[in-house]
One Martini backbone bead per residue (centre of mass of N, CA, C, O) as a GRO file, in nm:
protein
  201
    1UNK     BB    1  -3.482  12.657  -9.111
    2UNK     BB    2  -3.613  12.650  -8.822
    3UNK     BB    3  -3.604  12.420  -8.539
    4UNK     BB    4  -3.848  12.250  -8.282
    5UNK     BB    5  -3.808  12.018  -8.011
    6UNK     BB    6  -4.032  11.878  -7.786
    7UNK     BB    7  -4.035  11.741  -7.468
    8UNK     BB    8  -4.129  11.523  -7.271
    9UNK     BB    9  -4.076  11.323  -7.012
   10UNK     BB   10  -4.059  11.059  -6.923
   11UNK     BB   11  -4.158  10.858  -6.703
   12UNK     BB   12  -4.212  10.859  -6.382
   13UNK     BB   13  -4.249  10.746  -6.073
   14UNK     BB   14  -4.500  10.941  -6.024
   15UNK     BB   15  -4.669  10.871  -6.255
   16UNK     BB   16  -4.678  10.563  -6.221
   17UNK     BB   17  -4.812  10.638  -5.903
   18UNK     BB   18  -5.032  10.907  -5.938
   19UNK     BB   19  -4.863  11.195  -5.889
   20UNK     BB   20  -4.787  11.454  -5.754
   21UNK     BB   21  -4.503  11.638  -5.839
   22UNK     BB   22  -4.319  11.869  -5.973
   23UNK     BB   23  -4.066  11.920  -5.817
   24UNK     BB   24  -3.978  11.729  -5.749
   25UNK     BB   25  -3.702  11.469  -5.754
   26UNK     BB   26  -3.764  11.236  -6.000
   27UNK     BB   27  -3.738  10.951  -6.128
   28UNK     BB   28  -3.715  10.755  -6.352
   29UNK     BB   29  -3.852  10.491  -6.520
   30UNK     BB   30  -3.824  10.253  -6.713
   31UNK     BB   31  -4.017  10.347  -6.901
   32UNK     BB   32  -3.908  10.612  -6.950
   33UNK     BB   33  -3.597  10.547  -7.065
   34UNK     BB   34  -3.775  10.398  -7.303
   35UNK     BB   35  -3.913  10.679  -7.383
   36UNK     BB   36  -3.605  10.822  -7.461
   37UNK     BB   37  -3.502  10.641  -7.688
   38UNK     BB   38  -3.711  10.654  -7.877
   39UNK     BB   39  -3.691  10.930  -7.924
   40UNK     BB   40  -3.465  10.924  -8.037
   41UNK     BB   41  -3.496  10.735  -8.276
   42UNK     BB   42  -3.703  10.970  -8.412
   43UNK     BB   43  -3.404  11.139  -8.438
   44UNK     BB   44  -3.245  11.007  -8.642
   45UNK     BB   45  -3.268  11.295  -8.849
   46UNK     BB   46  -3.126  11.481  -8.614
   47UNK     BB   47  -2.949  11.797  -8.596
   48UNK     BB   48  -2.825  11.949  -8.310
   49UNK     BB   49  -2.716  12.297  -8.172
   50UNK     BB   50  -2.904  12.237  -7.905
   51UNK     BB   51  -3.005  12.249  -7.564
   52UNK     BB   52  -3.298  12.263  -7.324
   53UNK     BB   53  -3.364  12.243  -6.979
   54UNK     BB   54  -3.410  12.182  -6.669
   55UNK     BB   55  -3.309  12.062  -6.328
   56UNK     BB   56  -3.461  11.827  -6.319
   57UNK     BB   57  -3.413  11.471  -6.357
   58UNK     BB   58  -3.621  11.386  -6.585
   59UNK     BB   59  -3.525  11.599  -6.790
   60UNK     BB   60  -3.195  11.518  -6.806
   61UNK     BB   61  -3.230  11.203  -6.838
   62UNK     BB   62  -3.350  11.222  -7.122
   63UNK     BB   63  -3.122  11.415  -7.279
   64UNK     BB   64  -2.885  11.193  -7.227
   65UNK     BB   65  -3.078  10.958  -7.397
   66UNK     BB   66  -3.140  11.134  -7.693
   67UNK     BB   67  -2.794  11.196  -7.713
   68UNK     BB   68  -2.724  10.869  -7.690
   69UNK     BB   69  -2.856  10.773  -7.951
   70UNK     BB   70  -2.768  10.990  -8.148
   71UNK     BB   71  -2.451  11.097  -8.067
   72UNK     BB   72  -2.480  11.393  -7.887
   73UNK     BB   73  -2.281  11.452  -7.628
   74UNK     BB   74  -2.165  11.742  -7.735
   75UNK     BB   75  -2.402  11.937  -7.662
   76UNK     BB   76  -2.520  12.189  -7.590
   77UNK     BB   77  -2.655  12.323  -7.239
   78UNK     BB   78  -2.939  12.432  -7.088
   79UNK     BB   79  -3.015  12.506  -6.796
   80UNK     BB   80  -3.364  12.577  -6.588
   81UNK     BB   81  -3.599  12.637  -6.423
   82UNK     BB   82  -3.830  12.795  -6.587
   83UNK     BB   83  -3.878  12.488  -6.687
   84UNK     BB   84  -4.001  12.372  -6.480
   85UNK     BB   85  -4.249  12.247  -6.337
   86UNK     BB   86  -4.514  12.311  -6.193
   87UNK     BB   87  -4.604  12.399  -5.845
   88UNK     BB   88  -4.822  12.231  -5.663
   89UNK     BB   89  -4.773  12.253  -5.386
   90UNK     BB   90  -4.986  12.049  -5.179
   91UNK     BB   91  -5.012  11.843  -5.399
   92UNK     BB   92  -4.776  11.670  -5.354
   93UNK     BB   93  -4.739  11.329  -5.340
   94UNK     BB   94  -5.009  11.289  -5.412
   95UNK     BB   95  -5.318  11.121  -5.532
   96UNK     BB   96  -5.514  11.168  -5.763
   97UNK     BB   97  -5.754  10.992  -5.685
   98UNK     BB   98  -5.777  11.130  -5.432
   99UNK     BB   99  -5.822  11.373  -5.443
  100UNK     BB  100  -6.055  11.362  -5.582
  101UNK     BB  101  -6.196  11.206  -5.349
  102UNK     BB  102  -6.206  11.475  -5.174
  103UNK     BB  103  -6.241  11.732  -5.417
  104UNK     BB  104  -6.324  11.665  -5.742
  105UNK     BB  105  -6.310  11.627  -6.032
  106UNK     BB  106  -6.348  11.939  -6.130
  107UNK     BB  107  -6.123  12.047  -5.947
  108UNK     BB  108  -5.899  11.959  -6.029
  109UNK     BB  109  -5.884  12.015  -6.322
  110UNK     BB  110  -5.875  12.304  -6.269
  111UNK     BB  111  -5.594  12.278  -6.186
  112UNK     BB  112  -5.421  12.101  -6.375
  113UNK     BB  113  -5.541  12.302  -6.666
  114UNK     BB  114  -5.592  12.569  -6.579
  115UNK     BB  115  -5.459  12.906  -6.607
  116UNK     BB  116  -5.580  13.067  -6.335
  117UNK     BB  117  -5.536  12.823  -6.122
  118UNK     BB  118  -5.453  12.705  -5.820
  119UNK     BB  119  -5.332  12.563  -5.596
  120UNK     BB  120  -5.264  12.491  -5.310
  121UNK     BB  121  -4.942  12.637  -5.273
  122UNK     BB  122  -4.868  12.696  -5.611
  123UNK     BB  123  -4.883  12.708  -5.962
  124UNK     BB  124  -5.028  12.847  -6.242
  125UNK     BB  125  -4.982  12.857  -6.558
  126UNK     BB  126  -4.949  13.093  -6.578
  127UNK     BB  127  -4.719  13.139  -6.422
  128UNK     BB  128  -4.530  12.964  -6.549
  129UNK     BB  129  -4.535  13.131  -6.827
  130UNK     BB  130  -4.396  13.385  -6.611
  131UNK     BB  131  -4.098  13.177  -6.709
  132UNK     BB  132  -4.080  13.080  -6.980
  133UNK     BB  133  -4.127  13.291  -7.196
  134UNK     BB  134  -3.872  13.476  -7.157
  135UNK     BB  135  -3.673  13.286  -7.178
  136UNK     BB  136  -3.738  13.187  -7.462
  137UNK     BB  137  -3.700  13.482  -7.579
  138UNK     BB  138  -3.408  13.535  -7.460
  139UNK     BB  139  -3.270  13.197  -7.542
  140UNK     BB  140  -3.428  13.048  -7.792
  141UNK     BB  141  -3.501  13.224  -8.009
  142UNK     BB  142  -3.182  13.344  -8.075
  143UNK     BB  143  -3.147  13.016  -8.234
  144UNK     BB  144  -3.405  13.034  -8.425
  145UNK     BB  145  -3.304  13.318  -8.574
  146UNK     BB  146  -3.044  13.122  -8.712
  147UNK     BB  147  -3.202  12.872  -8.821
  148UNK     BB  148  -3.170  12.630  -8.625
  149UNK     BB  149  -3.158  12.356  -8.415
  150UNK     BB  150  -3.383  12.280  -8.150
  151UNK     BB  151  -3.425  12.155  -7.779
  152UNK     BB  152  -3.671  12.053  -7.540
  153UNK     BB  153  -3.648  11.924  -7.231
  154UNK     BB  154  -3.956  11.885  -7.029
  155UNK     BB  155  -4.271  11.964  -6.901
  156UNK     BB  156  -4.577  11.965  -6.935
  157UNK     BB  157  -4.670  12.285  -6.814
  158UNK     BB  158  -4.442  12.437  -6.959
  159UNK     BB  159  -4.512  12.317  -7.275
  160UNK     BB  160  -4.796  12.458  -7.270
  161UNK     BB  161  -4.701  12.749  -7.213
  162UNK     BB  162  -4.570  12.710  -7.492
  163UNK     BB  163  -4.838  12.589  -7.678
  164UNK     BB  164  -4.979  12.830  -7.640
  165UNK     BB  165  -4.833  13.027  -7.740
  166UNK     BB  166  -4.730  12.916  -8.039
  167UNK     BB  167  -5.062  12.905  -8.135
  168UNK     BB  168  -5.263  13.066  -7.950
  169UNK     BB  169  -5.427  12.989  -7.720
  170UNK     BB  170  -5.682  12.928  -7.533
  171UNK     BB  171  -5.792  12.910  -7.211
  172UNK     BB  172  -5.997  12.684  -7.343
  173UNK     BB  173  -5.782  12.502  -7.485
  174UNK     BB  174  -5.561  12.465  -7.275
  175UNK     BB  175  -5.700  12.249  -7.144
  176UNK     BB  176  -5.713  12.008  -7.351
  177UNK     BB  177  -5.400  11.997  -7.315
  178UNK     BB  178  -5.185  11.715  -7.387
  179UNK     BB  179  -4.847  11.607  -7.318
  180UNK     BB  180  -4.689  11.314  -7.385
  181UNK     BB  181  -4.450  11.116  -7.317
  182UNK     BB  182  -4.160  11.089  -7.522
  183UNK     BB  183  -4.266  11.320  -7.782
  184UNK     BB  184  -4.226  11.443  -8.000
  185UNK     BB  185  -4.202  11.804  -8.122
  186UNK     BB  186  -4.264  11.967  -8.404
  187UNK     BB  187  -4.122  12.272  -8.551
  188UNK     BB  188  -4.170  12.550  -8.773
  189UNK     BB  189  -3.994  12.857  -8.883
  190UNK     BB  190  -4.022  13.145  -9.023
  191UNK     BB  191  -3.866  13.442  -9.099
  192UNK     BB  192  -4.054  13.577  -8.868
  193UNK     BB  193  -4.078  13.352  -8.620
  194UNK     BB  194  -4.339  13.170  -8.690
  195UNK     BB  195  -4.526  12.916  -8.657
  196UNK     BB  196  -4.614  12.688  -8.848
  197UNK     BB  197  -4.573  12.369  -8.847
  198UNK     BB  198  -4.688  12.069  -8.653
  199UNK     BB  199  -4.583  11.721  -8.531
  200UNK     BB  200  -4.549  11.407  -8.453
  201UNK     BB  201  -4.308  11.181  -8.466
   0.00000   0.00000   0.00000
């Protein structure tokens, strides 16, 4: 049986700091760097065959510590811009905060949350799902399809069009996904390749 386990990365510094990240390449906090051996210690028997990142240095530094705690650090790695977070455009580096106060709660949150809205001079889940999906489909399906163990630490707005996929979701419902930092989530898929059982570990 095929399993694949995502993770959002550890917290970052702007995550800490209430900002806007997008593509920024912004570092884990230390508390992130905490919440990614703790995912490690969740998934101490699991064996994987393989595992796939974004480009940005949060997302590559949670895989380096869950593969270090694990014992696991010669596992094949596919880096892939595809993965990485939506592209939030102007609002990149704002105070979540600040900005609320400007543009208003509801505004924001159409921005945060829905699929086919952009930011100002950014990237909406659709956009994103519209690199994340053919990736996915091209490059971890067929090591799903042999049955493997995949790993996958990638960004909240990429893994929401990636669990919107693969559970089917509404664009009404995938407005209130939200995905936690450094939680796995595991998945396992029957023999025709489709989602089964999933579940926080």
């Amino acid at each position: 049986m095929a399993r694949l386990v995502l993770i959002r990365h550890g917290e970052s510094q702007w995550n800490l700091e209430n900002r806007f990240t997008g593509w920024v390449d912004v570092a884990l906090s230390p508390k992130g760097e905490q919440e990614a051996r703790e995912a490690g210690k969740k998934l101490a028997s699991f064996r994987f065959d393989c595992a796939f990142t974004s480009v940005l240095k949060r997302a590559k530094d949670t895989l380096k510590l869950v593969l270090e705690v694990l014992g696991q650090t010669e596992l094949p790695i596919q880096e892939n811009q595809a993965l990485n977070e939506r592209m939030y455009g102007d609002l990149q580096g704002l105070n979540k905060a600040d900005t609320v106060k400007k543009f208003g709660e509801e505004q924001v949150k159409i921005w945060r949350r829905s699929f086919d809205v952009r930011p100002p001079g950014g990237e909406s889940l659709k956009d994103t799902a519209e690199r994340v999906l053919p990736y996915f489909e091209q490059h971890i399906r067929p090591e799903l399809q042999k049955e493997r163990t995949v790993l996958i630490v990638a960004h909240g707005n990429s893994l929401r069009a990636l669990v919107m996929h693969l559970e089917h979701l509404s664009r009404e419902q995938v407005l209130e996904l939200n995905i936690p930092t450094g939680a796995p989530l595991l998945y396992e898929f029957d023999a025709a390749g489709a989602a089964m059982a999933h579940r926080y570990l």
